[in-house]
C-alpha positions as CSV (number, residue, x, y, z in Angstrom):
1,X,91.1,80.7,99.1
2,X,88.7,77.6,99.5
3,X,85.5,77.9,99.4
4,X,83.8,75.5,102.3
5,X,80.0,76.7,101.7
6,X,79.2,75.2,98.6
7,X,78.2,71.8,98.6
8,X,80.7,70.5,96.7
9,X,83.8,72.0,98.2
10,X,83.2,70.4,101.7
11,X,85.1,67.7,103.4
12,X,83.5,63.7,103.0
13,X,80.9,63.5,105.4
14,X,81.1,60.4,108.4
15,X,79.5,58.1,107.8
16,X,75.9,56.9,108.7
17,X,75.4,53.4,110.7
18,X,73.1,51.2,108.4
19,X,73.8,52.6,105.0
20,X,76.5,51.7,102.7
21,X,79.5,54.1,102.6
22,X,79.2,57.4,101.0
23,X,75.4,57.1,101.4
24,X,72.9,59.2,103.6
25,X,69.5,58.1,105.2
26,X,67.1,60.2,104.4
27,X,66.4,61.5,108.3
28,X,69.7,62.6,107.5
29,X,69.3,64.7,104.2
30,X,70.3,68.5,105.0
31,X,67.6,70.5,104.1
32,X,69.4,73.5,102.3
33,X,68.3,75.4,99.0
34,X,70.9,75.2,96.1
35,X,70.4,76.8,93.0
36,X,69.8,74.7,89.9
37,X,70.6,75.2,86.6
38,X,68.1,73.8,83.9
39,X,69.4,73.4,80.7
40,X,66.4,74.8,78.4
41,X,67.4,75.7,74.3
42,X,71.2,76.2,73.9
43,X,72.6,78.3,72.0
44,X,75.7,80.6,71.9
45,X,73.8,83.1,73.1
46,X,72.0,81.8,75.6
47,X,75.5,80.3,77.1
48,X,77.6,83.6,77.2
49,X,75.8,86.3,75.3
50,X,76.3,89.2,77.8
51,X,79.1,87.3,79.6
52,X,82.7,88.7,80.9
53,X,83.7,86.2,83.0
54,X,83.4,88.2,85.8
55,X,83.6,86.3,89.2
56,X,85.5,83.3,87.8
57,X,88.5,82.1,89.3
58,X,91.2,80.8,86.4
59,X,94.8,79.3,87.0
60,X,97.0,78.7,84.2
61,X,99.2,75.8,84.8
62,X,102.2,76.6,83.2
63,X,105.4,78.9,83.2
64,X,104.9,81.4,84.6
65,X,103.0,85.2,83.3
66,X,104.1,88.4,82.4
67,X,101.6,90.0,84.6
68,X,102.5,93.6,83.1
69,X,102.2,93.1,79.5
70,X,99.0,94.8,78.0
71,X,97.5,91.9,76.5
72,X,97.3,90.2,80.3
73,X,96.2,93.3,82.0
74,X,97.7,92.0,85.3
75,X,96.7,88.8,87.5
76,X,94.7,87.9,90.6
77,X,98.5,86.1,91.9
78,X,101.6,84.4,91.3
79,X,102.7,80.9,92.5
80,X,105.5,79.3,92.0
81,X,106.4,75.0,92.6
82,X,109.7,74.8,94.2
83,X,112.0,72.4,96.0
84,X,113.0,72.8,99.3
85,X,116.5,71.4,100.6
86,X,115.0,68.0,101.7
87,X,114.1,67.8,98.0
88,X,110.1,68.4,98.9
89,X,108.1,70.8,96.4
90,X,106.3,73.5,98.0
91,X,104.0,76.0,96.2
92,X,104.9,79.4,97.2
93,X,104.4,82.9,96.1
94,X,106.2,84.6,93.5
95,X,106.8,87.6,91.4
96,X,104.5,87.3,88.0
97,X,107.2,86.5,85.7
98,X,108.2,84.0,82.7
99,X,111.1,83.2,81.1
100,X,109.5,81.1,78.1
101,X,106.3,83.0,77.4
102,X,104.1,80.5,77.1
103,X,102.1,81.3,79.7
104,X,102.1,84.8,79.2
105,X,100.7,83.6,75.5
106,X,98.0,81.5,77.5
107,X,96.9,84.2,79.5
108,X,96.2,86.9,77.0
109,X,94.4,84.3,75.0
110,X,91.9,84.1,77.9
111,X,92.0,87.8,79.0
112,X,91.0,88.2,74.8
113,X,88.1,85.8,75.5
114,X,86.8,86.6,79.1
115,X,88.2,90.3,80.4
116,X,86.8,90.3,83.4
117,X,87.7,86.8,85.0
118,X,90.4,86.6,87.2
119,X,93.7,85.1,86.3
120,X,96.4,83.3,88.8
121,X,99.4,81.6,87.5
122,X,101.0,78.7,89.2
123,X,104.6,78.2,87.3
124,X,105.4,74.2,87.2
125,X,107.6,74.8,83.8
126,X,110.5,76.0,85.1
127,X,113.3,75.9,83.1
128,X,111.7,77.5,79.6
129,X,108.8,75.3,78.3
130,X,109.9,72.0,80.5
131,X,109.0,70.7,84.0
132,X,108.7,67.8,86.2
133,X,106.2,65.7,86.4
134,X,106.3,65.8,90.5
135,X,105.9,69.6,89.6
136,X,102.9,69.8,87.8
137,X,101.4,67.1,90.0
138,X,102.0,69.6,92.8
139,X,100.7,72.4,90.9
140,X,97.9,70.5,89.9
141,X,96.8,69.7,93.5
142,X,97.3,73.3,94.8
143,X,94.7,74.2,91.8
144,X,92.2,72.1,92.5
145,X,92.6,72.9,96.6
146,X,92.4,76.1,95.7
147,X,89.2,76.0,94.7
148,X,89.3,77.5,91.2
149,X,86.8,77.3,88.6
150,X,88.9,76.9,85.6
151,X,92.1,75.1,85.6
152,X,94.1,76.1,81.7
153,X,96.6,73.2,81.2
154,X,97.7,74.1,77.7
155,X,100.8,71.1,78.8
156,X,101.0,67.4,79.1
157,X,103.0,64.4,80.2
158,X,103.8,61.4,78.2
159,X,105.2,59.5,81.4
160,X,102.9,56.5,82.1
161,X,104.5,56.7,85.7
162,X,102.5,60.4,86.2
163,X,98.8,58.8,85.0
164,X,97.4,57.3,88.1
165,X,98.2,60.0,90.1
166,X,96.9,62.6,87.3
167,X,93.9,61.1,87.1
168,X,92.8,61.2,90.6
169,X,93.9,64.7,90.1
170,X,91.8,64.9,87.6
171,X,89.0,63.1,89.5
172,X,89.0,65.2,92.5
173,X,88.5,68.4,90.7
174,X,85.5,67.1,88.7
175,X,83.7,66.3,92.2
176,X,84.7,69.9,93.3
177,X,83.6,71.7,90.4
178,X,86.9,72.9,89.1
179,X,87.0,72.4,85.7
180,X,90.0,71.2,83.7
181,X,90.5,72.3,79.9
182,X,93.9,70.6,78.5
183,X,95.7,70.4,75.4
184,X,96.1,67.9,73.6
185,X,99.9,67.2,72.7
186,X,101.1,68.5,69.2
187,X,102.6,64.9,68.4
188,X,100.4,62.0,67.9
189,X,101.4,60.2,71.2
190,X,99.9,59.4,73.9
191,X,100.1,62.1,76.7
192,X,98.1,63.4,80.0
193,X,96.0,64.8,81.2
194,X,93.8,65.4,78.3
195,X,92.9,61.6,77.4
196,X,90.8,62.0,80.9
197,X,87.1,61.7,80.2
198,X,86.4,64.0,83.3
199,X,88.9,67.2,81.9
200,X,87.9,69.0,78.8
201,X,90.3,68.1,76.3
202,X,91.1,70.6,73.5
203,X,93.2,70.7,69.8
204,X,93.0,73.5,67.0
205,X,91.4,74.3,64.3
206,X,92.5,76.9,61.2
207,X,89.5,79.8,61.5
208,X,90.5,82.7,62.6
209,X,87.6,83.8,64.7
210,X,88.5,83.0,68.4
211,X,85.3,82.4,69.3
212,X,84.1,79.3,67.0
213,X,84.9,76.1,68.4
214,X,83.8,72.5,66.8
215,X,82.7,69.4,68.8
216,X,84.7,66.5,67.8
217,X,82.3,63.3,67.6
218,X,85.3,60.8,67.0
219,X,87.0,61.3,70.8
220,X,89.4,61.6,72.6
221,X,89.6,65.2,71.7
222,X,86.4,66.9,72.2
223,X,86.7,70.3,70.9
224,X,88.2,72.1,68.6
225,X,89.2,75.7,68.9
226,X,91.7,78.5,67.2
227,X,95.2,77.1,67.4
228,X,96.6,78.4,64.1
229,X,98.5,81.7,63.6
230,X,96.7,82.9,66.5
231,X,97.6,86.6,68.2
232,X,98.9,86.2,71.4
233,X,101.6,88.2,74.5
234,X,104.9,87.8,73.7
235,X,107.5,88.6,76.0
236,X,108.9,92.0,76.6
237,X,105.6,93.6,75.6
238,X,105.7,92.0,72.1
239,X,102.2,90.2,70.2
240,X,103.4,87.5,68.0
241,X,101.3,85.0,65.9
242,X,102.2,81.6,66.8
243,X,101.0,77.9,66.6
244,X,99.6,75.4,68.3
245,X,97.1,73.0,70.9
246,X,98.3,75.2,73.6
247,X,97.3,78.0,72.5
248,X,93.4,76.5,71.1
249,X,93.1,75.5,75.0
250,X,92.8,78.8,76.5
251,X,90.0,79.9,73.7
252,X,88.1,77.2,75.6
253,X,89.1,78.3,79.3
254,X,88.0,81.2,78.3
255,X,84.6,80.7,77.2
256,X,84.3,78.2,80.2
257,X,84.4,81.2,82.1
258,X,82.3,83.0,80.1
259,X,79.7,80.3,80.5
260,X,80.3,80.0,84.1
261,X,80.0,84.0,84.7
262,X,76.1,83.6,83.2
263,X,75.6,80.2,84.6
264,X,77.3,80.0,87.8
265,X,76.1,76.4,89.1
266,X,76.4,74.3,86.0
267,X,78.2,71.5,86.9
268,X,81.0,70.2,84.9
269,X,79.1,67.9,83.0
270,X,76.4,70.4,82.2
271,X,79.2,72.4,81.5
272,X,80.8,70.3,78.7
273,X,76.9,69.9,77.6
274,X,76.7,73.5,77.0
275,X,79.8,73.5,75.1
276,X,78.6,70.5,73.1
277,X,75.6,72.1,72.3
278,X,76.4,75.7,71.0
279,X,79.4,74.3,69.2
280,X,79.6,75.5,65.5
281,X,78.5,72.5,63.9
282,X,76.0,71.2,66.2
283,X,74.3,74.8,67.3
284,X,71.2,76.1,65.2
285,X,70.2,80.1,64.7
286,X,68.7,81.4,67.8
287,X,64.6,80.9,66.5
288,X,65.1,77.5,65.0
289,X,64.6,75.5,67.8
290,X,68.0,75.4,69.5
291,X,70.6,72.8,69.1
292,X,70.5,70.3,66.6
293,X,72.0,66.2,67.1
294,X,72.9,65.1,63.5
């Protein structure tokens, strides 16, 4: 489903004679309301107290879900990147099923987080925890077409041949409001998407309440979230502890869609400026003035 009716989901506009490209003369400015969101004292609670994530759209990029297991509490779909006989990937339907678990992990961190949003799962790992990179660029572009408003990439590619195109990726579903939130890889090597300044990029921390996160001042990771023995879906109806920047990701989908739920035209930069701001150690007690800049 793509939405066309909000501004930023429509195609380019021509262009206008006697302008540069991608401008608009001002006889020419549509005249149609859009909300706005005004940023006024963050907090926590201003950002999802109250929230569910009702509404929002999520696909986990990854290998598939165990749509049945109680900690996922089912999904909004099931896609599946395959080849075709020419060699060509297609993204198709599919049943809601994975043979590694690690989506199914993914997912019932964020149905934890946000009950109410809605999850889809587009598998691009498919043989256990390993893909193609031709995959995930073809599940990635099916995401951001898609329209959704949180994209959980709790994966990443170390080929340098895969950047470019990621990026643009990347790019595209900034302009369209779909917001990325990838992990950063557990090695320390260089890897993508999560290096891009326009996706939220995510590693752990070792407290064990899911919903404190830390803003990291010394990029390129900008958050910090959960990512240490944390309770997740294993497979066959198991919940298993288990380790790791994948798994500190979807605490931050998560609360994406709970901010997104209570503020529903942030943009993504406001966006990552709300998360900034009622991040553990830059947030102050509701009362004192809102958030802090040390």
């Amino acid at each position: 489903m793509t939405d066309t009716g909000t501004p930023w989901r429509r195609p380019p506009r021509d262009h206008f004679p006697g302008v540069p490209a991608w401008s608009m003369p001002a006889s020419a400015m549509p005249e149609e309301r859009f909300d706005v969101s005004p940023l006024g004292t963050v907090t926590p609670e201003w950002a999802w107290g109250g929230a569910d994530g009702s509404g929002i759209r999520v696909c986990l990029l990854d290998s598939g879900v165990e749509a049945d297991h109680p900690l996922v509490g089912g999904l909004d779909g099931a896609v599946d990147v395959i080849a075709d006989e020419d060699g060509s990937l297609q993204v198709v339907p599919t049943d809601p099923v994975d043979n590694a678990g690690h989506g199914t992990a993914c997912a019932s961190v964020i149905r934890s987080v946000a009950p109410a949003a809605l999850l889809t799962s587009a598998r691009v790992l498919s043989s256990g925890k390993t893909g193609s990179g031709a995959a995930l660029l073809a599940g990635l572009g099916w995401a951001v077409e898609q329209g959704f408003d949180v994209i959980n990439m709790s994966l990443s590619t170390t080929r340098t041949d895969f950047r470019a195109a990621l990026r643009d990726l990347a790019d595209s579903a900034y302009f369209r409001r779909c917001v990325i939130v990838a992990s950063a890889h557990n090695m320390p090597v260089h890897s993508y998407p999560w290096r891009f300044p326009s996706v939220i990029s995510v590693a752990s921390h070792d407290n064990p309440d899911p919903m404190t996160y830390y803003y990291n001042p010394a990029p390129p990771v900008e958050f910090y979230a959960r990512g240490v023995r944390v309770p997740v879906a294993g497979l066959g109806g198991r919940r298993i502890l288990t380790t790791g920047n994948s798994f500190a990701t979807p605490h931050i989908a998560g609360i994406c869609a709970l901010i997104l739920s209570k503020h529903r035209w942030l943009t993504p930069f406001q966006l990552k400026s709300v998360l900034y701001l009622a991040a553990e150690n830059v947030a102050v007690p509701e009362g004192d003035g809102g958030a802090r800049v040390d």
